[in-house]
C-alpha positions as a Markdown table, in Angstrom:
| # | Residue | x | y | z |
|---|---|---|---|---|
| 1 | Unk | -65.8 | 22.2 | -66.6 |
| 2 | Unk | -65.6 | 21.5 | -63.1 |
| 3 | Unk | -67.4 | 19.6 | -61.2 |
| 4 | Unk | -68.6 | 20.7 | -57.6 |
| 5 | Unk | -68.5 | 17.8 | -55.1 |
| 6 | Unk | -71.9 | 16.9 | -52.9 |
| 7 | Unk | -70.3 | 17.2 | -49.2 |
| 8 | Unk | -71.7 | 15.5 | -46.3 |
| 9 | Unk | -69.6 | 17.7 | -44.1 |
| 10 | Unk | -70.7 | 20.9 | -42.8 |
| 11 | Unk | -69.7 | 24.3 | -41.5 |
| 12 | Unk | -69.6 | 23.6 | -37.6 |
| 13 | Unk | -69.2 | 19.7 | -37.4 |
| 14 | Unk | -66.6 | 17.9 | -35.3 |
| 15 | Unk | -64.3 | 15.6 | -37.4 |
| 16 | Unk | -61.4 | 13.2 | -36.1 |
| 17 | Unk | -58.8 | 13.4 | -38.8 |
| 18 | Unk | -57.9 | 9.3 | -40.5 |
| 19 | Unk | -54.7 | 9.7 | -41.9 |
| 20 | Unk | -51.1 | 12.7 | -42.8 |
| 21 | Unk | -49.3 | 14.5 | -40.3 |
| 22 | Unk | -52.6 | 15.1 | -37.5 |
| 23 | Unk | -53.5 | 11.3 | -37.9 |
| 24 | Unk | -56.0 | 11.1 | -34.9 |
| 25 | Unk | -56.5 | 14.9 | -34.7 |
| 26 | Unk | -60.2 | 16.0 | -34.2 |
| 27 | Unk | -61.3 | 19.5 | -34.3 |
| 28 | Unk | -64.7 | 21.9 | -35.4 |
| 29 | Unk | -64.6 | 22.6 | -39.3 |
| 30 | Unk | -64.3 | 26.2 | -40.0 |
| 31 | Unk | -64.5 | 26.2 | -44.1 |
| 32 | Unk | -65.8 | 23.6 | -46.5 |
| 33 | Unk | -64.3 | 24.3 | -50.0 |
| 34 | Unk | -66.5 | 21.5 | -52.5 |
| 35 | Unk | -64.9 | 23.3 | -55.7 |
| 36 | Unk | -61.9 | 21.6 | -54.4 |
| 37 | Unk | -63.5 | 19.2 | -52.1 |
| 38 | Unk | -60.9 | 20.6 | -49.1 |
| 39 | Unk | -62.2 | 21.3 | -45.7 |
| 40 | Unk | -60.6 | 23.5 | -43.3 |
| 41 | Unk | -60.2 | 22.4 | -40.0 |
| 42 | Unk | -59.5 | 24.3 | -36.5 |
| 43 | Unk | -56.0 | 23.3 | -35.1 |
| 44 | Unk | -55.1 | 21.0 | -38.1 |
| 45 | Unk | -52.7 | 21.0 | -40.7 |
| 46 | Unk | -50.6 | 24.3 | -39.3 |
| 47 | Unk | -48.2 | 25.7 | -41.7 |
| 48 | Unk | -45.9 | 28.3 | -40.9 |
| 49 | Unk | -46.5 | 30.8 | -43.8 |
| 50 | Unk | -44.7 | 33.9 | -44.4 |
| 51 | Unk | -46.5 | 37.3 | -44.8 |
| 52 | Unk | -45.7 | 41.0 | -45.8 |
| 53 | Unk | -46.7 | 43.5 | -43.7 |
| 54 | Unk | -50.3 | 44.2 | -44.3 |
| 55 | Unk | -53.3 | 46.7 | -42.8 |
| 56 | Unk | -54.6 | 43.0 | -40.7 |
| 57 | Unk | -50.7 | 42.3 | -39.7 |
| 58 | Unk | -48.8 | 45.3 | -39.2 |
| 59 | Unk | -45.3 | 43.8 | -38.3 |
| 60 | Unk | -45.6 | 40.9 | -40.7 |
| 61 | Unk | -42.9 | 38.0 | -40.5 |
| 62 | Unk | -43.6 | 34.0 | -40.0 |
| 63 | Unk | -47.4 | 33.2 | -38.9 |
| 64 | Unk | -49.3 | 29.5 | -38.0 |
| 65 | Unk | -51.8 | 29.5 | -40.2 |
| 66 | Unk | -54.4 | 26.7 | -41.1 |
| 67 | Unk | -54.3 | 25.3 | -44.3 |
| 68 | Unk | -57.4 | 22.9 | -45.9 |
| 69 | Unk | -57.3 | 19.0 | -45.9 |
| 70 | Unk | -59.2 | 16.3 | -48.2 |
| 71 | Unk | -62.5 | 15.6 | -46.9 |
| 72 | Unk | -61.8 | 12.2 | -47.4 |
| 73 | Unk | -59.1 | 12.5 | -44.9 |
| 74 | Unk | -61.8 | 13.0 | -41.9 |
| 75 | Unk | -64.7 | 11.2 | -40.3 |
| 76 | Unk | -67.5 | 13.2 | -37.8 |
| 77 | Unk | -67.4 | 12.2 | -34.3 |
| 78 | Unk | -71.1 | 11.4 | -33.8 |
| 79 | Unk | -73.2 | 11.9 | -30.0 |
| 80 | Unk | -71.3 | 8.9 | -28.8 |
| 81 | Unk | -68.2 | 10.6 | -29.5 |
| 82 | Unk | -66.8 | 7.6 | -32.4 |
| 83 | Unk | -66.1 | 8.3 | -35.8 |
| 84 | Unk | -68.7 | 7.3 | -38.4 |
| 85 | Unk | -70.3 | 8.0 | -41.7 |
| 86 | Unk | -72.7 | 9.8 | -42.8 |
| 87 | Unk | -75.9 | 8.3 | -44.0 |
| 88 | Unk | -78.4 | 10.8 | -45.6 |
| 89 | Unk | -82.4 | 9.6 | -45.4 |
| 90 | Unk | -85.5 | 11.8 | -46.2 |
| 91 | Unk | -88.0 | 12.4 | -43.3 |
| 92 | Unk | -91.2 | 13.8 | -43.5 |
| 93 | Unk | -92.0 | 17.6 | -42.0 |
| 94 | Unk | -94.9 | 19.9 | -42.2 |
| 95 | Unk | -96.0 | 17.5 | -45.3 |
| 96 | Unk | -92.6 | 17.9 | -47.0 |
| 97 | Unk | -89.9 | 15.0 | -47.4 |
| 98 | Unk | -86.5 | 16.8 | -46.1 |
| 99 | Unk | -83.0 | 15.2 | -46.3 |
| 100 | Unk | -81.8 | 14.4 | -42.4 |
| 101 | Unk | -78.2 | 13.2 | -42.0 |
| 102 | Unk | -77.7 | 10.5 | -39.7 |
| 103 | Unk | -74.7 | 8.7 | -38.1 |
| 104 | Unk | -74.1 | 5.0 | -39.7 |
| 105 | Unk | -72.7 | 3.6 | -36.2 |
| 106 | Unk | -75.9 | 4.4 | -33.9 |
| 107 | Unk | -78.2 | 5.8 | -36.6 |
| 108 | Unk | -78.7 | 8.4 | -34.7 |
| 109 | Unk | -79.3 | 12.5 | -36.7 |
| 110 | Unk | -76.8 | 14.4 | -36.6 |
């Protein structure tokens, strides 16, 4: 059985990467992958992968390609543009507690 990872990161967030090749790298994330808790980042981790020609890439041959990182291998860049964690808290709307994430460093939403 597998267990699926809670993320904090999201679809759409901007994340400096910590550590491997792109060690200070930041860029928007394009995937999240929690089955294997990867993340795929624009601009990061770019692998030259071979490909056959296919109906999407008619010629084929060597193309950059994206490949996922560790999420653990990232921080988000908050509003003050620093890396931070993410903190989650429950605020109250329309009657209804809802989870909010929020920056650790200014404690600020995200």
């Amino acid at each position: 059985m597998v267990k699926i990872m809670k993320m904090r990161i999201k679809k759409g967030d901007i994340v400096q990467v910590l550590s491997g090749n792109d060690k200070g790298a930041s860029g928007r994330v394009l995937e999240v992958y929690p089955a294997k808790s990867k993340i795929l980042v624009e601009g990061v981790n770019i692998r030259k992968k071979h490909m056959k020609p296919n109906p999407k890439n008619q010629q084929g041959g060597i193309v950059s390609k994206e490949m996922p990182i560790h999420y653990s291998n990232v921080l988000i860049i908050d509003a003050d543009k620093n890396p931070t964690r993410i903190g989650i808290r429950f605020e109250e709307k329309d009657g209804k507690q809802s989870p909010v994430r929020y920056a650790k460093t200014n404690d600020k939403n995200l």
